[in-house]
C-alpha positions as CSV (number, residue, x, y, z in Angstrom):
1,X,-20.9,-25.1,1.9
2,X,-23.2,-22.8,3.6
3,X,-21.5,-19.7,4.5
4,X,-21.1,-19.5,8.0
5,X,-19.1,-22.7,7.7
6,X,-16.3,-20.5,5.8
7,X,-16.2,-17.6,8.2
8,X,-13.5,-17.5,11.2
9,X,-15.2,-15.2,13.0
10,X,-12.1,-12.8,14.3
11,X,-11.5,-10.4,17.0
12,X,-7.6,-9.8,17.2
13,X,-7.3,-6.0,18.2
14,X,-5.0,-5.2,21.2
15,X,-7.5,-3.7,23.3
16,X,-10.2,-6.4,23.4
17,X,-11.9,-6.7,26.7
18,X,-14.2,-9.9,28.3
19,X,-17.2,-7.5,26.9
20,X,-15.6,-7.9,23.6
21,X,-15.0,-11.4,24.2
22,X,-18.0,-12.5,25.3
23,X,-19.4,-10.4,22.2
24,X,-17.7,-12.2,19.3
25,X,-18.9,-15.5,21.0
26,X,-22.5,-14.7,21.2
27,X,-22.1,-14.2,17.6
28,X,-20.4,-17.4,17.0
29,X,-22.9,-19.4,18.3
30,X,-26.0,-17.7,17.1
31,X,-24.4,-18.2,13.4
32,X,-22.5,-21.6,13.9
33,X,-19.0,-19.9,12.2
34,X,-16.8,-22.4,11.4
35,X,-14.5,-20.7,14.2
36,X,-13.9,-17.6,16.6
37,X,-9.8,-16.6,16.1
38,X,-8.6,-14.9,18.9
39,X,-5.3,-13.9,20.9
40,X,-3.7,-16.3,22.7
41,X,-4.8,-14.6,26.0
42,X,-8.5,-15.7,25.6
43,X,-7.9,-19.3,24.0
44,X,-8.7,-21.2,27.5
45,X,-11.9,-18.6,27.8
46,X,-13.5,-19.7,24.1
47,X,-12.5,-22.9,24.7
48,X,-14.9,-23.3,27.8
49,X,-17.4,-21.0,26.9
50,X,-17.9,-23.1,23.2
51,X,-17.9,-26.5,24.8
52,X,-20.5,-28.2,23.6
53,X,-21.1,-26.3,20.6
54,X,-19.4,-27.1,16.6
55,X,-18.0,-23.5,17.0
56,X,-14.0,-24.0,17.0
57,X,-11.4,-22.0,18.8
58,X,-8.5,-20.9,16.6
59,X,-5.3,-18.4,17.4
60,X,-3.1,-16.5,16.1
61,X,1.1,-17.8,16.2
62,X,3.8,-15.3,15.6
63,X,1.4,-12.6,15.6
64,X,1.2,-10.0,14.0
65,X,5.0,-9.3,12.7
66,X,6.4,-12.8,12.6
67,X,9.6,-12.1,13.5
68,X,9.4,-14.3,16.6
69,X,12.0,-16.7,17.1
70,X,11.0,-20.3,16.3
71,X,11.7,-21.5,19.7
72,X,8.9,-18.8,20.9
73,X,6.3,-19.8,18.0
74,X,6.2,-23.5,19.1
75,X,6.2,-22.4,22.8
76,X,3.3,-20.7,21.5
77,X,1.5,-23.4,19.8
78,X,2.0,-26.1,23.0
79,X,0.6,-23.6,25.2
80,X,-2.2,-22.7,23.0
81,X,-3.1,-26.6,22.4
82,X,-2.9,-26.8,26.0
83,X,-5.8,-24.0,26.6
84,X,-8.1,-25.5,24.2
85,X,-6.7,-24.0,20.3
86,X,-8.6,-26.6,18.0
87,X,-6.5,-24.2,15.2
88,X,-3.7,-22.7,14.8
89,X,-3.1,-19.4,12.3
90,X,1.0,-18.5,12.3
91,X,2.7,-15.7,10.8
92,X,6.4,-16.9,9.1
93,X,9.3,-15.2,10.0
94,X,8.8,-12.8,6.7
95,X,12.2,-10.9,6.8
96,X,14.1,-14.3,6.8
97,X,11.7,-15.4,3.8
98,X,12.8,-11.9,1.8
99,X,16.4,-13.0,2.6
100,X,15.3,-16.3,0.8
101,X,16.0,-18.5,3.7
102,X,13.6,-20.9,2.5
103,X,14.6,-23.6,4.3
104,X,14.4,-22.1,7.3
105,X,10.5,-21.0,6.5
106,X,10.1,-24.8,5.8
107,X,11.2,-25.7,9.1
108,X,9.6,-23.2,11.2
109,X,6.1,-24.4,9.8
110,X,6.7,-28.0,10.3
111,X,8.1,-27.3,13.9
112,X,4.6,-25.4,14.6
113,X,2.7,-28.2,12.7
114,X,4.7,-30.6,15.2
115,X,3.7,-28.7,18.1
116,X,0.0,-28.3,17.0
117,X,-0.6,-32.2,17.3
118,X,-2.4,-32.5,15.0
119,X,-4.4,-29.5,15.0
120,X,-5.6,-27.5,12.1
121,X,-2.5,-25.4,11.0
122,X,-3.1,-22.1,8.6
123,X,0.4,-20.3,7.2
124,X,-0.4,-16.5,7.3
125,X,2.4,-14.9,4.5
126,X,1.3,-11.2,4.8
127,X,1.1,-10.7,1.0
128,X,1.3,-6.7,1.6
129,X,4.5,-7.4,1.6
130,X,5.3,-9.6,-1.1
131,X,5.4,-9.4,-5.2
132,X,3.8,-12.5,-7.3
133,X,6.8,-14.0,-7.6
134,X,6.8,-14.5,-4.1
135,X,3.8,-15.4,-3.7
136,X,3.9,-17.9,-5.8
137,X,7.5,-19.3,-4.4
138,X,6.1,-19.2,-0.6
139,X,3.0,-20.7,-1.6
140,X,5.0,-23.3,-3.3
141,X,7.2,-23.7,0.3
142,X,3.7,-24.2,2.3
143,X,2.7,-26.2,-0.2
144,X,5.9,-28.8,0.5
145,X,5.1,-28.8,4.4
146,X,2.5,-30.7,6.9
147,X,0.2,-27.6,7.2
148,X,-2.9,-27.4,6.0
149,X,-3.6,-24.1,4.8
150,X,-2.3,-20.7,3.4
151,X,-3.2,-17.4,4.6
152,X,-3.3,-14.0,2.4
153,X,-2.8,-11.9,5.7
154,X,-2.6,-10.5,9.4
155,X,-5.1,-7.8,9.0
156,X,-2.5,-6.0,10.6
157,X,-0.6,-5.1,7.6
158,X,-1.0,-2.4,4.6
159,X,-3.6,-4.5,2.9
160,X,-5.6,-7.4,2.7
161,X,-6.6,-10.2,0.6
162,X,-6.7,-9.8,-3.2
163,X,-8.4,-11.7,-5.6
164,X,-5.3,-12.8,-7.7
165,X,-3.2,-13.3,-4.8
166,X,-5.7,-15.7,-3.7
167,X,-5.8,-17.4,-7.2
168,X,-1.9,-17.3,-7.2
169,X,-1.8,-19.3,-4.0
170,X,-4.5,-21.9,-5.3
171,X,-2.6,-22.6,-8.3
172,X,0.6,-22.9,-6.4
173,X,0.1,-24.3,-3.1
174,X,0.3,-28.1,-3.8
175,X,-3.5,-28.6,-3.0
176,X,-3.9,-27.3,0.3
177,X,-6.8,-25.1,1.1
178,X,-6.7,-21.0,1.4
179,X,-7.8,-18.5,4.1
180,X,-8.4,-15.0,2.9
181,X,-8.1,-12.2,5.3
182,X,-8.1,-8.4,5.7
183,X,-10.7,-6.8,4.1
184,X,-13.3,-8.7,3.4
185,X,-16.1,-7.0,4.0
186,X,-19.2,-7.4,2.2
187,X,-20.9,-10.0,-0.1
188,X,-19.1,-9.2,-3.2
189,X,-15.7,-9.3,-1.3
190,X,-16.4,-12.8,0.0
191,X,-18.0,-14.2,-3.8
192,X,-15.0,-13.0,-4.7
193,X,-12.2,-14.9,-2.3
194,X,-14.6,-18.2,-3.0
195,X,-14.2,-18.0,-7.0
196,X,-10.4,-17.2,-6.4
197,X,-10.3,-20.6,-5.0
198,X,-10.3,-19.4,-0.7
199,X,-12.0,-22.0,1.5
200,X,-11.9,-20.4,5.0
201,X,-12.8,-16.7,5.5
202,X,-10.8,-14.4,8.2
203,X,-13.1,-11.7,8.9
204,X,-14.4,-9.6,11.7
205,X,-17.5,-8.2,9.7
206,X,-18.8,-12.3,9.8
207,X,-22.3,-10.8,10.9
208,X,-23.0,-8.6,8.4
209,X,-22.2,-11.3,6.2
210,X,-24.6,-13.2,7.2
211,X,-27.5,-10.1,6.9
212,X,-28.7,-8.5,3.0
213,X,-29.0,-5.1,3.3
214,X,-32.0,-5.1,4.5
215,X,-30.9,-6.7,7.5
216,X,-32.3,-10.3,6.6
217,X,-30.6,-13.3,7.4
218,X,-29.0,-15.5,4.9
């Protein structure tokens, strides 16, 4: 797959304007990225602006912390659907996974994959916070649910992707596909993420991803 095609090209920071916006689109359509992932405040926005075009709109679900309730997340996900989401990136309820409430992680996925009819779905697990043991054992719970993807990370968090979480999830994850996140900023990071086993890339450096270092396309 060419490149582009991995890339959700990502602009989640609090203070993002129309400018910004209208920015990250631009970008998405001259490159074709698989997606533009944005807040749920400008979902309706990419949605109209990349009618027409194989650019997808995805958003963010319980974002950044998770620690929404689950009633909120799947009010969430019907109103995003409703503006236009064609994906939908959530954040479990973390604390309640470290409390190994497993079962409720379980059902707070498939209630969002429920709402999400039949929408792309991506699990974010904010491995910052978690050893390999739990990675493994939450990769295992995604892996038992209708979603379709796991998630290394918010980029809101203490760290990023990593190649051997990404490996641990891919091993572990009952065949669904992985999205790596946070920090992946050059060539080598992304090579990296792809050999791991990740088949979706959560970036905001997607551009420079796409130039050498001489500014050349790919």
């Amino acid at each position: 797959m060419e490149i582009n095609k991995l890339i959700d090209h990502t602009y989640l920071k609090a203070f993002g304007s129309k400018k910004d916006i209208d920015k990250l689109l631009e970008e998405a359509k001259k490159y074709n990225f698989k997606s533009v992932c944005v807040n749920p405040t400008h979902v309706k926005y990419c949605s109209e602006q990349l009618a027409g075009t194989e650019v997808l709109t995805c958003t963010v679900i319980g974002f950044p912390l998770g620690a929404n309730t689950l009633e909120a997340k799947v009010f969430e996900t019907l109103n995003a659907v409703a503006n236009g989401a064609d994906e939908i990136d959530m954040v479990i309820n973390i604390g309640r996974f470290k409390d190994k409430d497993y079962d409720y992680i379980e059902t707070e996925i498939n209630e969002v994959v429920n709402a999400a009819n039949g929408r792309l779905v991506k699990v974010i697990v904010e491995i910052c916070y978690l050893d390999d043991e739990e990675i493994k054992k939450v990769s295992e719970i995604v892996g038992k649910t209708k979603a379709n993807f796991i998630k290394t990370s918010t980029g809101f968090g203490t760290s990023g992707a990593t190649k051997a979480a990404v490996k641990i999830m891919k091993d572990n994850v009952n065949g669904k596909e992985v999205k790596a996140a946070g920090g992946v900023k050059t060539k080598e990071d992304l090579d990296a993420m792809i050999e791991a086993g990740a088949t979706r890339i959560g970036t905001s450096n997607g551009v420079s991803l796409m130039n050498d270092r001489e500014g050349n396309e790919y």
